[in-house]
C-alpha positions, 0 to 999 in steps of 0.5 A: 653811503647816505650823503646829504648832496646826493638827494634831490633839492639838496646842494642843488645850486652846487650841483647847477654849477658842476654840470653848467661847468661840464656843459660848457667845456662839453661845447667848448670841446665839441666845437674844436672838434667839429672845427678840427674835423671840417679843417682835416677830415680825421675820423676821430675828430668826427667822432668826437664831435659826435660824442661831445654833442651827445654829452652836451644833451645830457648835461643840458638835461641835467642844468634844466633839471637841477634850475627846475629844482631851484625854481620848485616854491618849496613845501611847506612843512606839515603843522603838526597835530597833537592829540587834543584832550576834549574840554569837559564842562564842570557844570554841565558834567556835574 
């Protein structure tokens, strides 16, 4: 599938909010956890929590890449070079 989202520098704002979206519910969700767990002791709660802080680095890593990508200046496109015919003189030719 050549999908034009699916390339670096593309749709990059879009893909920021997707994972600024998922980094917040992470937290969001992590910390009831984390809450949950020190009000009664469960295992899962714990390991919930657990799970949620390590989506939370992941998805940390992905906003800080895709703003990175939004604050790279970007390139300027190469000037394309045409074949130039050299200029012979008529007078000095002759």
């Amino acid at each position: 599938m050549d999908l034009k989202v699916l390339k670096c520098g593309n749709c990059e704002e879009l893909k920021l909010g997707v994972h600024a979206t998922a980094l917040g519910l992470a937290a969001l969700c992590g910390i009831y956890n984390a809450a949950a767990w020190l009000s009664r002791r469960e295992q899962h709660l714990a390991l919930n929590a657990v799970m949620y802080a390590a989506l939370i680095a992941v998805e940390q890593r992905h906003v800080a890449h895709h703003i990175a990508e939004l604050r790279r200046p970007a390139t300027e496109p190469a000037p394309a070079t045409a074949a130039v015919a050299p200029v012979v003189d008529a007078d000095i030719a002759a």
